[in-house]
Structures are given as structure tokens and as C-alpha cells.
C-alpha positions in Angstrom: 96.5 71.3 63.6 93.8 73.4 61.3 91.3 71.3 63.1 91.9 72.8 65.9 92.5 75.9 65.1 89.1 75.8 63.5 87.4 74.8 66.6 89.7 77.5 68.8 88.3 80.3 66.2 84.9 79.0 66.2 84.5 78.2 70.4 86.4 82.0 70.7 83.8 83.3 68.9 80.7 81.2 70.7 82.1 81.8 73.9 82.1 85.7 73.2 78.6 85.7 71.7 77.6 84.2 74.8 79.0 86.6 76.8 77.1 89.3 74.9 73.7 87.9 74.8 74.1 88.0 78.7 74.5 91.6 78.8 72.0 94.8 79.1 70.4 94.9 76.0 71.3 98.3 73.7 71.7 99.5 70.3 74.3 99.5 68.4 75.2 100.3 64.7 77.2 98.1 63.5 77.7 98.0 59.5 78.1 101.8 58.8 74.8 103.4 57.7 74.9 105.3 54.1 77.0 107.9 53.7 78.9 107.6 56.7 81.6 106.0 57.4 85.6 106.4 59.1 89.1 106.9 57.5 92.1 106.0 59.5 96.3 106.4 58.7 99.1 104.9 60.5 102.3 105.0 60.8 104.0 101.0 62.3 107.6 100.4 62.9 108.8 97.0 63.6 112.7 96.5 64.0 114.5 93.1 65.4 116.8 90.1 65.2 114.6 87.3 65.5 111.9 85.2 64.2 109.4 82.1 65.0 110.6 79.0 63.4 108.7 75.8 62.6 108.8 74.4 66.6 107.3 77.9 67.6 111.0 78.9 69.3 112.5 82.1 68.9 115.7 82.1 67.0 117.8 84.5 65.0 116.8 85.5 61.9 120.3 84.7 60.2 121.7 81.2 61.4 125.2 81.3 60.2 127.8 81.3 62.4 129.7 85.1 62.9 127.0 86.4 61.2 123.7 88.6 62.4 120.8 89.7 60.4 118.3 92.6 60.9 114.6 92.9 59.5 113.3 96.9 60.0 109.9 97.4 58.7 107.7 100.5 58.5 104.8 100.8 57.2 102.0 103.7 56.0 98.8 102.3 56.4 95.7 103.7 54.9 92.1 101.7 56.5 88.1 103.2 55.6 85.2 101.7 55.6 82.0 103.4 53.7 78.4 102.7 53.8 76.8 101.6 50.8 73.1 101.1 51.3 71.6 100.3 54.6 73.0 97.1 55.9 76.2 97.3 54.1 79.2 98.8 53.5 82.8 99.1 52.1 86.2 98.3 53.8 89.5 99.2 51.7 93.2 98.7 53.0 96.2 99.6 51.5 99.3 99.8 53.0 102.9 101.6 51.7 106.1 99.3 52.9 109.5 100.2 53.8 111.6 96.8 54.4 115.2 96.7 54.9 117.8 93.7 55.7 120.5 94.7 57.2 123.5 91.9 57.9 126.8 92.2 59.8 128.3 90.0 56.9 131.0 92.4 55.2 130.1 90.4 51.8 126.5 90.2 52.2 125.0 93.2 50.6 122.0 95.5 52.8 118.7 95.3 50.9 116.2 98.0 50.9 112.4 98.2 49.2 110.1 100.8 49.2 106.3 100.2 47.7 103.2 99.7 47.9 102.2 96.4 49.2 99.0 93.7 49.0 95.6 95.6 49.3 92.3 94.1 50.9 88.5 95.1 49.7 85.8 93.6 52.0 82.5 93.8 51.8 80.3 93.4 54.9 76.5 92.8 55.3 74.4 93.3 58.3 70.7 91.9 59.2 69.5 95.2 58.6 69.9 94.5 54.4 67.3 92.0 54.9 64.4 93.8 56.8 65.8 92.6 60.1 66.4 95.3 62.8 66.3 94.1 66.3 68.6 91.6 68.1 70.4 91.5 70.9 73.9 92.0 69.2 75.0 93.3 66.4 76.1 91.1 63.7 77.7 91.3 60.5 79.6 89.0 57.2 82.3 90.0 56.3 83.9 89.0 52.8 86.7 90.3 51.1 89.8 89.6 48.9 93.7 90.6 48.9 95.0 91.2 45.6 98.8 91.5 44.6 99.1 94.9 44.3 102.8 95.0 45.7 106.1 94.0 43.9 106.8 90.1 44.1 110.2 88.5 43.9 112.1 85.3 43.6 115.2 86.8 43.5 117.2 86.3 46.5 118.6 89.9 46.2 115.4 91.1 46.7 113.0 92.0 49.2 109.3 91.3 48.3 106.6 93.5 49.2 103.7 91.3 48.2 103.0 87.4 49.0 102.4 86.6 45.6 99.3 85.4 45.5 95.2 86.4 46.0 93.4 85.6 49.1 89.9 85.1 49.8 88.5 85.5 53.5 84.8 85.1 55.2 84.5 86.3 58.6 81.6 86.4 61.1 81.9 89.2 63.2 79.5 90.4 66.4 79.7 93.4 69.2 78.2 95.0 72.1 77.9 98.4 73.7 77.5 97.5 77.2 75.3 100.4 78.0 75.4 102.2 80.6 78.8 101.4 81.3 81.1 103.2 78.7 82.1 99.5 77.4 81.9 97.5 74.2 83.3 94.1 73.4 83.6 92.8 69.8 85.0 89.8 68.1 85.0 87.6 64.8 86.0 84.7 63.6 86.7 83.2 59.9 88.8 81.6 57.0 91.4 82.3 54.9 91.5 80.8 51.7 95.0 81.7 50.1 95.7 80.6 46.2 98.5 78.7 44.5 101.6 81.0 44.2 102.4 79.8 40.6 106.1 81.9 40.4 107.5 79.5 43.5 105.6 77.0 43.3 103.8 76.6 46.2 100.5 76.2 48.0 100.6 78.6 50.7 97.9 76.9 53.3 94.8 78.1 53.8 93.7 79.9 57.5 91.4 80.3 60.3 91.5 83.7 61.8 90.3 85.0 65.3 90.1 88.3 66.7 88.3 89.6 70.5 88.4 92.6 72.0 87.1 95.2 74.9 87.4 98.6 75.0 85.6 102.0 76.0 86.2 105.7 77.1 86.2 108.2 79.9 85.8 111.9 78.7 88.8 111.7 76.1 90.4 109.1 76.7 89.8 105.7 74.8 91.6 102.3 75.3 90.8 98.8 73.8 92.6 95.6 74.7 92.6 92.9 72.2 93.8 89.4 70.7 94.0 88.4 67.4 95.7 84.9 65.7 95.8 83.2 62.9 96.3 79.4 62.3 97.3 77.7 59.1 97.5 74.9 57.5 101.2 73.8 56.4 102.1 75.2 53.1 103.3 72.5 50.5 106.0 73.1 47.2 106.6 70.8 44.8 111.1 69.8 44.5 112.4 67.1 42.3 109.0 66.2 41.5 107.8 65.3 45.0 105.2 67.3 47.4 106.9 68.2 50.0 104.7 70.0 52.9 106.3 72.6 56.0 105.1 73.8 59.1 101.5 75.8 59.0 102.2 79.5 59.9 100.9 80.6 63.4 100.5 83.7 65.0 98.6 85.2 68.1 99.2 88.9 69.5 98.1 90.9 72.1 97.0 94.8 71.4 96.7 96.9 73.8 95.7 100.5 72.4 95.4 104.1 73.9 93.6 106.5 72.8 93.1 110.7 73.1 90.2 112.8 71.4 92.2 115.4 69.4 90.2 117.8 66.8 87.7 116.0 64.6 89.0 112.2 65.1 91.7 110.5 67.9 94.9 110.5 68.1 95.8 106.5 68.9 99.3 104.5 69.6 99.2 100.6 70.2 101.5 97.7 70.2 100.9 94.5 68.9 103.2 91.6 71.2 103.6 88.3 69.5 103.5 85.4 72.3 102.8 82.5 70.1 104.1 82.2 66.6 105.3 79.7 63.9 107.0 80.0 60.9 109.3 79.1 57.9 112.5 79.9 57.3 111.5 80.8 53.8 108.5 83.5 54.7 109.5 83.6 58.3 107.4 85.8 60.7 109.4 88.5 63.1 109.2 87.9 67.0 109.1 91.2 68.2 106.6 94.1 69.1 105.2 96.1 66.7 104.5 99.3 67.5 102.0 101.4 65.5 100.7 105.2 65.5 97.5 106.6 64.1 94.6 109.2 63.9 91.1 108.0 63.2 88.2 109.8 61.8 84.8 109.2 61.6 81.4 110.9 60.3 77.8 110.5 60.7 77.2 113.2 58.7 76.0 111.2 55.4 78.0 112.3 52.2 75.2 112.2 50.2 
């Protein structure tokens, strides 16, 4: 299964490169030059009843009979990426959780947390940091880390707001302004290597990740229409002194996003629409939209 999901991230990302190298040939910055850089806050809201298990179905997220759970998730997100020197920058995430599990069980207690959850630093590196200037698309390596900055539990009463473990993650990323059109097209591809979570146990499975995408704007208005997936390998625990391994986690989503020029930055709303997943019932993935609303800022203006 992570074979092929290697050579579906790597053949996504060939076939889009191709694609680009076909089109008009024009500029475009790529790593943010020093100084500049964006900032962008959103709000996402995800509330259902179901979830992917290990076949790929959808079923309810509580299995007992007379009994119905409910996952609601919002989150605060903070992204913002920051150029270093020429031919490379900064990316930061960090997002704020609210989780609650609601069940219609009159003995099964709600549970609620509020924190902050797992934060990513990347660190991205474009030709132009070694002398080279022009090609035909731009191109960048990405490379970055999530750290456990959120609250991880093993007690059942408990919702965590971290995974519980560091994760590594090289990416290869490429774009294209399509010039004259008012068109680009971006994509990347990469791993995710994800640690031992000692507290549990377990060996998570490492990754492969995709993302492609096409967007543009007419006066105002902006929209952007992409897919992103991951594919993993199957995680493994150790019980009763045997290795026992269970289904890789899977995900694709569409995300479609609108867009409106408001003030300095854009306002933006976008859904992301699961239509493949796979899961656990122990770190179990929701099957429903996500829907997310944000403002995005950027400057070319360097800061110093």
C-alpha cells in the first residue's frame, strides 16, 4: 500500500511538472523574497456522526447499539511564512483546538478540551539560494517538523489535542503563473516520517503526502480548486508482547476555495470534502466536510 501511494504522490507530481513546462514561460516568485512575506487566520468548524474505518466505509463513530456519538471540532488557525535571505524562508503553524464528544448515552459523560494543539516550522529553499535564477517553473524544498506542543492523553476521559509524537516531513513543491491568463497551478509532493509514540506504545506509520491545485482571479474575486491526500503506512503497537500492525491511515479531499479582495488582504471561505479515507477506530478520522473561514495578508514591502 505505501508503495503505491509513493508512486501516486510521485507520478501526481511528474504529471503536473509536465504540464507546467508546457506552458507560456513567466516569472514567478516563489520562496518569499526578504522581508516579505504573508500572515493568515482562520476560523474551521467540523461537526458529524461518522468516521472512515479500516475498509475505507463510512460508519458511525460510536458502534454500540442505542447509542450515538458526536465529534464537533473548531479550530483557530494561525499560518505565515517569512523570508529569510534570498532563496529561503520561514513557514510557522499553529493552531488553537476546541474538541467536544458528545454521546446520547445517559451514563456516558460529554467531554470537552480547549488548547493549543501540534505546531509545524518548515523551512523552504528555492534555486535562487544557490546562484540559480531562471527556469521554467518555480521550485522549492520544503522541510519541516511538528512538535507536541498540544496536551496528550491516554486517559479515556479525555480528549487529546496533540498526537503525541514529532514528525518530520520533506516535500518538493513546483508552480506556475500561466501568464497572460489570470491562472496559476501548483502542487507538491513528499514524506512523512512520524516517530514512536512511547506513552501508547505505538509506531504511528510513516506517510506520503500529495497536494495539486489551480486557481486565479478576476478583478476581486479569487478562487482555487484543489486536492490534497495522504497515504500511510499501517501503524503497529506492541500487546501481550506481540507486534501487532492496523490499517495505514488514508485521506484525500477536495478544496474548493472562494475568494474577495477586502482592505489590505482577502477575505476567503473553503470547504475541504473527504471522498476517500481510512482509519482506526483508535485515532479515527471524521467523514464529513470541513468548512473553514479566513483573511489573508500579504506584503512586499520588506520589513527590514
Amino acid at each position: 500500500m505505501m508503495c503505491c501511494s509513493r508512486r501516486l504522490c510521485v507520478s501526481g507530481l511528474f504529471v503536473l511538472l509536465a504540464a507546467l513546462l508546457a506552458a507560456p514561460v513567466a516569472s514567478a516568485q516563489w520562496v518569499e523574497a526578504p522581508g516579505t512575506g504573508w500572515a493568515q487566520v482562520q476560523v474551521s468548524h467540523q461537526q458529524t456522526e461518522e468516521g472512515f474505518n479500516g475498509d475505507g466505509n463510512v460508519v458511525p463513530l460510536v458502534q454500540t447499539p442505542g447509542d450515538e456519538g458526536e465529534s464537533i471540532i473548531t479550530t483557530v488557525r494561525f499560518t505565515g511564512a517569512l523570508g529569510l535571505v534570498r532563496g529561503a524562508d520561514a513557514w510557522v503553524d499553529i493552531p488553537l483546538h476546541r474538541q467536544e464528544f458528545n454521546s446520547t448515552n445517559p451514563v456516558t459523560e460529554d467531554l470537552r478540551n480547549t488548547g493549543l494543539g501540534d505546531s509545524r516550522v518548515y523551512l523552504r529553499m528555492g534555486p535562487s539560494l544557490f546562484g540559480v535564477d531562471a527556469l521554467p517553473v518555480a521550485v522549492a524544498l520544503r522541510g519541516g517538523a511538528k512538535f507536541t506542543s498540544g496536551n496528550f492523553s491516554v486517559d479515556a476521559e479525555t480528549i487529546s489535542l496533540s498526537e503525541g509524537q514529532r514528525d518530520w516531513e520533506l516535500l518538493l513543491e513546483v508552480g506556475k503563473s500561466l501568464h497572460p491568463w489570470p491562472v496559476y497551478v501548483q502542487g507538491w509532493a513528499g514524506y512523512r516520517w512520524r516517530e514512536r509514540n512511547d506513552e501508547i506504545d505505538r509506531d504511528p506509520g510513516n506517510e506520503g503526502l500529495f497536494y495539486l491545485a489551480a486557481g486565479g482571479s478576476v478583478d476581486r474575486f479569487q478562487w482555487k480548486l484543489a486536492v490534497d491526500g495522504l497515504f500511510g503506512e499501517p501503524s503497529a503497537r506492541q500487546a501481550a508482547g506481540a507486534r501487532l500492525e492496523v490499517s495505514p491511515r488514508e485521506l484525500v479531499q477536495v478544496i474548493p476555495t472562494v475568494g474577495w479582495q477586502l482592505g489590505p488582504g482577502a477575505l476567503q471561505a473553503k470547504a475541504r470534502l473527504p471522498v476517500h479515507g481510512q482509519s482506526t477506530r483508535a485515532n479515527q478520522l471524521p467523514a464529513a466536510p470541513t468548512f473553514v473561514l479566513g483573511y489573508f495578508l500579504s506584503w512586499n514591502r520588506a520589513l527590514w
